[in-house]
C-alpha positions as CSV (number, residue, x, y, z in Angstrom):
1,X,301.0,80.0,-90.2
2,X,302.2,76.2,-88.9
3,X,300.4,73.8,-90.8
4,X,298.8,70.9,-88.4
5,X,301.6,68.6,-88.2
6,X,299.8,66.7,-85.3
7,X,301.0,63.3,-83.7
8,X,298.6,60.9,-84.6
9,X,296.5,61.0,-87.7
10,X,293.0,62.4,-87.3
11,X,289.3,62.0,-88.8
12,X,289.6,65.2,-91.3
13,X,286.5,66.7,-93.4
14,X,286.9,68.7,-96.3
15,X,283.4,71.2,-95.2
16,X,283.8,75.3,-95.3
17,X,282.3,76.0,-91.6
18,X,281.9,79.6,-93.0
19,X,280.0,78.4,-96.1
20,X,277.0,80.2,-96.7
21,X,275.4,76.3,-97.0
22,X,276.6,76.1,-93.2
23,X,276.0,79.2,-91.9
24,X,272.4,79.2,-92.7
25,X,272.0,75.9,-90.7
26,X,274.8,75.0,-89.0
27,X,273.7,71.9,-87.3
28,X,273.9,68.9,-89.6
29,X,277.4,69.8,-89.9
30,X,278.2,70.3,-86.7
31,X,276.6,67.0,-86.0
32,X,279.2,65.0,-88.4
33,X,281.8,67.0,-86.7
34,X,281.1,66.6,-82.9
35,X,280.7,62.2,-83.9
36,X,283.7,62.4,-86.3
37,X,286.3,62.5,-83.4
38,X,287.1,64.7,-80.1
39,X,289.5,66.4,-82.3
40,X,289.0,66.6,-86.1
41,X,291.2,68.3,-89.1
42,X,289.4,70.8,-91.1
43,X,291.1,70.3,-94.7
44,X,289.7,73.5,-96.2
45,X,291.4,75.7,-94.0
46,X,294.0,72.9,-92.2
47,X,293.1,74.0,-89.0
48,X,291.7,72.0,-86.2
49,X,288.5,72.0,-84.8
50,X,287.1,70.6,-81.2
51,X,283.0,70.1,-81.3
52,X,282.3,68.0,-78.2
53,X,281.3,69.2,-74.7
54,X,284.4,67.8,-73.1
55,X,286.5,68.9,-75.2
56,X,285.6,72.6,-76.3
57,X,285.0,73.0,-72.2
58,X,288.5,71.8,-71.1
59,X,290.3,74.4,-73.9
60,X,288.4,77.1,-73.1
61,X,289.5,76.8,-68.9
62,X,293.0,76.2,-69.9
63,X,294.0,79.5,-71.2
64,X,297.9,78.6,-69.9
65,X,297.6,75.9,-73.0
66,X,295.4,77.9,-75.0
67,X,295.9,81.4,-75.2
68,X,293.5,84.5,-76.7
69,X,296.6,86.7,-77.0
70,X,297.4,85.2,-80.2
71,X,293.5,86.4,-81.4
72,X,290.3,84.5,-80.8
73,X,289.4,84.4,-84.8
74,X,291.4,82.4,-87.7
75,X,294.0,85.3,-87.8
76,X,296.9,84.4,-85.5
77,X,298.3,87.5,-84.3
78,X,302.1,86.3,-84.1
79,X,302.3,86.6,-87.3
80,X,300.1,88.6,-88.7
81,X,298.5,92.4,-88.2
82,X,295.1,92.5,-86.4
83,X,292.9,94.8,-88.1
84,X,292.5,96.6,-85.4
85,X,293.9,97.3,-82.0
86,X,293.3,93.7,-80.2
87,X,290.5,94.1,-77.5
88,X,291.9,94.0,-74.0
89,X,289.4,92.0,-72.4
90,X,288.5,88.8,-75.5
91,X,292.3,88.9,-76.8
92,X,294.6,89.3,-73.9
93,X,296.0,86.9,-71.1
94,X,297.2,87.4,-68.3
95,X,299.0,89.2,-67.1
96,X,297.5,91.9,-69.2
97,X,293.9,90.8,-68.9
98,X,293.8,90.9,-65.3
99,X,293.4,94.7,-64.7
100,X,290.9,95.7,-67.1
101,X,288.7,92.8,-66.7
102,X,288.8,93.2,-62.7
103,X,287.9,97.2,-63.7
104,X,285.0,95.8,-65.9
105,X,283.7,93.5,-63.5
106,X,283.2,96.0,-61.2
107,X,281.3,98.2,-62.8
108,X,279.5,95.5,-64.6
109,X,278.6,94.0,-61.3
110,X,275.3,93.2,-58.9
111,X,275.4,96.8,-57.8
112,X,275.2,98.8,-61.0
113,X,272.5,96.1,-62.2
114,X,270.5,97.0,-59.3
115,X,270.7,100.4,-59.8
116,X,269.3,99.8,-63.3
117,X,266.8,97.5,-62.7
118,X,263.5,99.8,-62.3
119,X,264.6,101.6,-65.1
120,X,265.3,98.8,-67.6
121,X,261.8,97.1,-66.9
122,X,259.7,100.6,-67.3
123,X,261.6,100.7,-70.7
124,X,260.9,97.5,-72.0
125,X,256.8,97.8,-70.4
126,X,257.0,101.3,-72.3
127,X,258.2,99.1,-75.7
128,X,256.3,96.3,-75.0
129,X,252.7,98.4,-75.0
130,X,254.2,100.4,-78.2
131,X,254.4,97.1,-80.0
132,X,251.6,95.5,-79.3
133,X,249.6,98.0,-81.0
134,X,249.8,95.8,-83.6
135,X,249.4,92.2,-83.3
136,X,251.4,91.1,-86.4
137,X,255.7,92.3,-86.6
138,X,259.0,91.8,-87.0
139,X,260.8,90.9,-83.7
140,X,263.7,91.2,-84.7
141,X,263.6,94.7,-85.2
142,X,260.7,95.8,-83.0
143,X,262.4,94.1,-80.1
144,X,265.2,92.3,-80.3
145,X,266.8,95.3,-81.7
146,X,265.1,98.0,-80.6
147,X,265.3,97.2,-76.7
148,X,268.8,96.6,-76.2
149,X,269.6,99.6,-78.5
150,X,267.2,102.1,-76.3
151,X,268.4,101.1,-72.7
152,X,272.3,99.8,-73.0
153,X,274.2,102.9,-74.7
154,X,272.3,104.6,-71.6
155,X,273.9,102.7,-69.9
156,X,277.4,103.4,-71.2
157,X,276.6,107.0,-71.9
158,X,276.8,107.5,-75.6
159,X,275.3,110.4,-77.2
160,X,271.8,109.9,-79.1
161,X,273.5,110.2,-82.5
162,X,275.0,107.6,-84.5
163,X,273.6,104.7,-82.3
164,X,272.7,103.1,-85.2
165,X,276.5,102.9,-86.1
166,X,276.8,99.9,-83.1
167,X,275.2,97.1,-85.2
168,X,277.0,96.9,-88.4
169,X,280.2,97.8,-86.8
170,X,280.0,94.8,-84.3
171,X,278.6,92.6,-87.0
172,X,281.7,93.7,-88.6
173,X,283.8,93.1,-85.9
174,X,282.4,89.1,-85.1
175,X,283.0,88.4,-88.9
176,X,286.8,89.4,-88.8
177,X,287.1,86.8,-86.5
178,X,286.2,84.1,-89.2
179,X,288.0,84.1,-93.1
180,X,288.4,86.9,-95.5
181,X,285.5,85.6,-97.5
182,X,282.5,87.7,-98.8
183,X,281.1,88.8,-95.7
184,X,284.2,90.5,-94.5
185,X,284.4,92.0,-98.0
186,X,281.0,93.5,-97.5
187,X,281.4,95.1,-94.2
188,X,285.2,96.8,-95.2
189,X,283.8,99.4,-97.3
190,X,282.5,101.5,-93.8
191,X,285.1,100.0,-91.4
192,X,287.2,103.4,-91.3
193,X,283.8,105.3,-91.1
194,X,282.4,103.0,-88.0
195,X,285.9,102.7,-86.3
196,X,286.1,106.4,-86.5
197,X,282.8,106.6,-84.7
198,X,283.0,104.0,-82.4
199,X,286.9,105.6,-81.6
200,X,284.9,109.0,-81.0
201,X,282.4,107.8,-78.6
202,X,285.7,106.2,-76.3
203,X,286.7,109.4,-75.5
204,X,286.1,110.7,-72.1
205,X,284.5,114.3,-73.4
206,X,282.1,112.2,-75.2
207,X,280.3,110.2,-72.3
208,X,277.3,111.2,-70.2
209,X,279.4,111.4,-66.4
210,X,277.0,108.6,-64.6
211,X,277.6,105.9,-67.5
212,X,280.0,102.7,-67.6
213,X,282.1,104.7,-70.3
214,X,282.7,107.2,-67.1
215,X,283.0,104.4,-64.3
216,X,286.2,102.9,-66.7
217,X,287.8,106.6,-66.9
218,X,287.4,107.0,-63.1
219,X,289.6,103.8,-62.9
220,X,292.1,105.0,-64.9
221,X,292.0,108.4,-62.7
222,X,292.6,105.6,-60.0
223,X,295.4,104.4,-61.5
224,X,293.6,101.0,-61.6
225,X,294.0,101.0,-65.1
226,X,295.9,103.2,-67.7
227,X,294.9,105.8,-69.8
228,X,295.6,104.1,-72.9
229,X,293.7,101.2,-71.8
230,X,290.5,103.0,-71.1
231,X,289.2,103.6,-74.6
232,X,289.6,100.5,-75.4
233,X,288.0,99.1,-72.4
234,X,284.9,101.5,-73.9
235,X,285.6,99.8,-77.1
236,X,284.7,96.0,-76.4
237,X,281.6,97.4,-74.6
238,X,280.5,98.9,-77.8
239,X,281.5,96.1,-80.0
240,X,280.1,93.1,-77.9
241,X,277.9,94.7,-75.6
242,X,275.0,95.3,-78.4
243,X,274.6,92.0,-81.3
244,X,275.4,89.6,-79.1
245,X,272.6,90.3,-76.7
246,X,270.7,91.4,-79.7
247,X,270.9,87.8,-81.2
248,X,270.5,86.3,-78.4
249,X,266.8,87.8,-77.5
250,X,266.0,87.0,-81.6
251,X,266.8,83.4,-80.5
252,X,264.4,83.5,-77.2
253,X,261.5,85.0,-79.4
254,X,262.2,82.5,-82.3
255,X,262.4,79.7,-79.4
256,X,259.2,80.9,-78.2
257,X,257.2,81.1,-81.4
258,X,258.1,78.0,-82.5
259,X,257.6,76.1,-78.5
260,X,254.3,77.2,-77.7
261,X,254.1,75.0,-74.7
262,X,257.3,76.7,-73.1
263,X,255.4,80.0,-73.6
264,X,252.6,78.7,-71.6
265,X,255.4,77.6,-69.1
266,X,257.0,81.1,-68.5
267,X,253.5,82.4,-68.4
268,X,252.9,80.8,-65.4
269,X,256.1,81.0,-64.2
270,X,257.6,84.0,-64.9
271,X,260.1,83.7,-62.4
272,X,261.9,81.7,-64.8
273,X,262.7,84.1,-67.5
274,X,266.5,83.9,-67.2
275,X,266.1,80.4,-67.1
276,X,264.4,81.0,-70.4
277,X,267.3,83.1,-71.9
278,X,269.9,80.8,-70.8
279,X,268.2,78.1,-72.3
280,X,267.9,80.1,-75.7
281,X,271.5,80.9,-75.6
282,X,272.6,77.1,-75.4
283,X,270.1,76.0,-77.9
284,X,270.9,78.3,-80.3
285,X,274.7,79.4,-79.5
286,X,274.3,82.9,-80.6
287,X,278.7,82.7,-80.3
288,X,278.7,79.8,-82.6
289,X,282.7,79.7,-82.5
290,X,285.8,80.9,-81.1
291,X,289.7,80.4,-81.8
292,X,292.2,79.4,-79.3
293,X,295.8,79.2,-80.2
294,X,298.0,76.4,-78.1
295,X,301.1,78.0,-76.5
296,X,302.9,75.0,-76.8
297,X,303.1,71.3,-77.8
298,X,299.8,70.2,-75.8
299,X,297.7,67.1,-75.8
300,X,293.9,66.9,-76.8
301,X,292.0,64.1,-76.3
302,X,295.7,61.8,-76.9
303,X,296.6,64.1,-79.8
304,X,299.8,65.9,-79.3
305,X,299.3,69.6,-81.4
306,X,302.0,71.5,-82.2
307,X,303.1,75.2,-80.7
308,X,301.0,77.5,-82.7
309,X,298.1,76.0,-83.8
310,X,295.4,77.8,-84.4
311,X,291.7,75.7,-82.8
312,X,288.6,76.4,-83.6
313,X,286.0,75.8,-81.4
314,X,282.3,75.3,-82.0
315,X,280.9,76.3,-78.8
316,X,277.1,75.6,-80.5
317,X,278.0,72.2,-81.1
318,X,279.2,71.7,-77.4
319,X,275.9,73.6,-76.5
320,X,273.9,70.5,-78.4
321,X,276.3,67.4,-77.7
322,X,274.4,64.5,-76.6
323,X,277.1,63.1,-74.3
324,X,276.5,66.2,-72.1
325,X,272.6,67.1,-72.8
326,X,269.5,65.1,-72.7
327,X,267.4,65.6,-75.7
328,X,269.6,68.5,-76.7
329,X,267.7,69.3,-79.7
330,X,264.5,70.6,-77.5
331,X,264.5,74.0,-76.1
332,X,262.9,72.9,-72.4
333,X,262.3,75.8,-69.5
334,X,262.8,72.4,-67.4
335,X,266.0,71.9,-68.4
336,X,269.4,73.7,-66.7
337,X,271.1,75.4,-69.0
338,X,273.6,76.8,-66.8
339,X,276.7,75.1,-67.4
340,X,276.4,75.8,-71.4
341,X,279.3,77.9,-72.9
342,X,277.1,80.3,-74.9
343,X,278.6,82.6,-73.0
344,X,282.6,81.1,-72.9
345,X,284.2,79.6,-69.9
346,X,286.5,80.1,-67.6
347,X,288.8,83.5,-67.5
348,X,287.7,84.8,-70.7
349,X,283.7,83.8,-70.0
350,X,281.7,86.8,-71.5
351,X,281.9,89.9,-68.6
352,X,278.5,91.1,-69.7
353,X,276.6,87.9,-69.3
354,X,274.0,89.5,-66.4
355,X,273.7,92.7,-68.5
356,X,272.5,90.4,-71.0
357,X,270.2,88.6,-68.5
358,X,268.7,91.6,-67.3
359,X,267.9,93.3,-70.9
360,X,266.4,89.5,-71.9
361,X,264.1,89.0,-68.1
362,X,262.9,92.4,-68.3
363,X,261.5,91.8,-72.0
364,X,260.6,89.1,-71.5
365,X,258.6,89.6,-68.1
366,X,256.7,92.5,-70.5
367,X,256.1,90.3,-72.9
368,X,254.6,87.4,-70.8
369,X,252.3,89.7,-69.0
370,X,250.5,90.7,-72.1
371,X,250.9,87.7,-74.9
372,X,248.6,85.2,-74.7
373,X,250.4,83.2,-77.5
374,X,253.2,84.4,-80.1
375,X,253.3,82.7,-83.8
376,X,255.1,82.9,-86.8
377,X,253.5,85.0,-89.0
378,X,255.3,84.5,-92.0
379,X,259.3,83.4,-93.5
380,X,261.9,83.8,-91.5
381,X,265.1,85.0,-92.6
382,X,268.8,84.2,-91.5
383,X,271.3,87.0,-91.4
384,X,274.7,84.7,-92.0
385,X,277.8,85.9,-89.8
386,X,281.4,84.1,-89.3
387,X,280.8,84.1,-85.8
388,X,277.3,84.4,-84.9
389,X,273.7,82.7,-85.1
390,X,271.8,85.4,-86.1
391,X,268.0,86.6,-87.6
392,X,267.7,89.0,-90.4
393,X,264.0,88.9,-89.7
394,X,261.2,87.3,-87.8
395,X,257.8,87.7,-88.9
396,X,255.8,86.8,-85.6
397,X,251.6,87.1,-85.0
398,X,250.5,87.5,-81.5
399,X,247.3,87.0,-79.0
400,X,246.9,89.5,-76.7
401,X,246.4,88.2,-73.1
């Protein structure tokens, strides 16, 4: 791997960002980071890092400079083997990328989440009136979980069984992208099991014939994309299509718990659930981090780094940088969130993003119908990732409306 022989010398700290120490609360960290320099040298790892708005923005629209192909975690895939086939819609450019993510934005697109709509909010009124037969529980597992698990492998058309393989293979997945430290060592013992299943469920034979799994094989039928391509294509649907969303809702529910006044604002606003989702996902950056790799000698921020280099970004540290947000700390319902990159930017920006919006206002326009007030109820717990911000568990109490 090229070591960072930059131009100019930089501000460098000597932190592990995949610390235990760090993951549990990333933020003081990321707060020496983003005021260290637009472009800082992590010593433990000597690779460079980008925390500020500007800065992590700029990369991530510039994939000509900063490419995915070469993998978006610390493995750079010019030299080294990816543990699995890369995914052609995060670690592709174009050329490559252009087909399947055209296919996938289709399918993923205004029409289908119409189609869905009804559906998705009888589901989460159906959940929503199952939970609140109690007024003390975990959310994340009574709904952060459990909602995005009942209505998106509908969606895609899995089978009933073995859904409960999609969580620890994706948390699997979003930790390759970081070191091989302990929490890649505890997910390898069942990554041929879960990659044998997930493989499975990409075949065509195995998905229902009105599902997104069947809408990418009709493509390749088309010839709009290959045959090769479409499991995989089935793949990152099934790897990023589930925790992401599922970490994201934790973080709304946590947000809300802990704001009660912003509760009271969606109550009587409930028009502003997205809003409220999109707020959540900049405050707390469920995607803490990404890799880019520069393609050549390029310039950041009057830096000149070298062909090769492998950049992380911290795209939760952009998503609280006070030279871009006011009072970035506070998770406000007034605020727009919308240009946050919780959700990437530019080419590579995260295809699923309204599926994600959809699963969250439907929940959430359940939720505000019949809560009154949601608490903590008791210690919360951190489940630590290399990629994401994530809950193991949140206890929450609530008052019925």
């Amino acid at each position: 791997m090229p070591t960072t022989a930059v131009s100019t010398p930089l501000p460098s700290l000597g932190t592990d960002p995949f610390s235990a120490e760090v993951l549990e609360n990333p933020l003081p960290f990321q707060e020496r980071l983003r005021e260290a320099g637009p472009i800082v040298h992590l010593s433990h790892y000597d690779i460079l890092a980008l925390a500020r708005y500007e800065s992590v923005h700029a990369t991530l629209t510039d994939w000509q400079s900063f490419q995915s192909g070469a993998g978006v975690g610390m493995s750079n895939f010019r030299y080294e083997e990816p543990w699995r086939a890369p995914s052609l819609l995060l670690e592709a450019d174009p050329p490559h990328h252009d087909a399947p993510r055209a296919v996938l934005s289709r399918i993923l697109g205004p029409r289908a989440l119409r189609r869905l709509r009804d559906a998705w909010f009888a589901d989460a009124e159906a959940l929503v009136d199952q939970v609140l037969a109690d007024t003390e529980f975990d959310a994340v597992t009574t709904l952060a979980e459990a909602f995005p698990l009942r209505v998106f492998p509908d969606a895609v058309g899995l089978p009933r069984e073995g859904r409960e393989n999609l969580l620890p293979y994706g948390d699997h997945a979003f930790n390759a992208f970081g070191p091989s430290n302990e929490l890649v060592a505890k997910g390898a013992p069942r990554v041929a099991e879960l990659s044998a299943w997930v493989e499975a469920q990409c075949a065509r034979e195995r998905l229902a014939t009105d599902g997104f799994g069947a809408r990418i094989w009709e493509a390749a039928d088309r010839g709009d994309i290959t045959e090769r391509q479409a499991p995989l294509i089935v793949r990152s649907l099934l790897t990023a299509g589930v925790d992401t969303t599922v970490h994201a809702l934790a973080a709304t529910l946590y947000a809300f718990a802990t704001n009660p006044e912003q509760w009271r604002r969606l109550r009587e606003r409930p028009e502003l659930a997205r809003v409220a989702f999109d707020e959540a996902v900049r405050w707390e950056s469920p995607v803490q981090v990404f890799f880019r790799t520069a393609t050549d000698d390029v310039e950041i921020a009057g830096t000149t780094v070298p062909s090769g280099t492998k950049i992380l970004m911290f795209l939760g540290a952009a998503n609280r940088d006070p030279r871009r947000w006011d009072a970035p700390d506070a998770f406000d319902l007034s605020r727009d969130p919308s240009a946050h990159v919780g959700f990437g930017m530019g080419l590579h920006q995260c295809v699923g993003q309204h599926v994600a919006r959809l699963e969250a206002e439907a929940l959430l326009t359940a939720l505000a119908r019949r809560v009154q007030h949601i608490e903590l109820a008791g210690p919360t717990r951190r489940h630590l990732n290399n990629t994401l911000r994530a809950w193991a568990s949140l206890p929450v109490r609530v008052h019925r409306a």
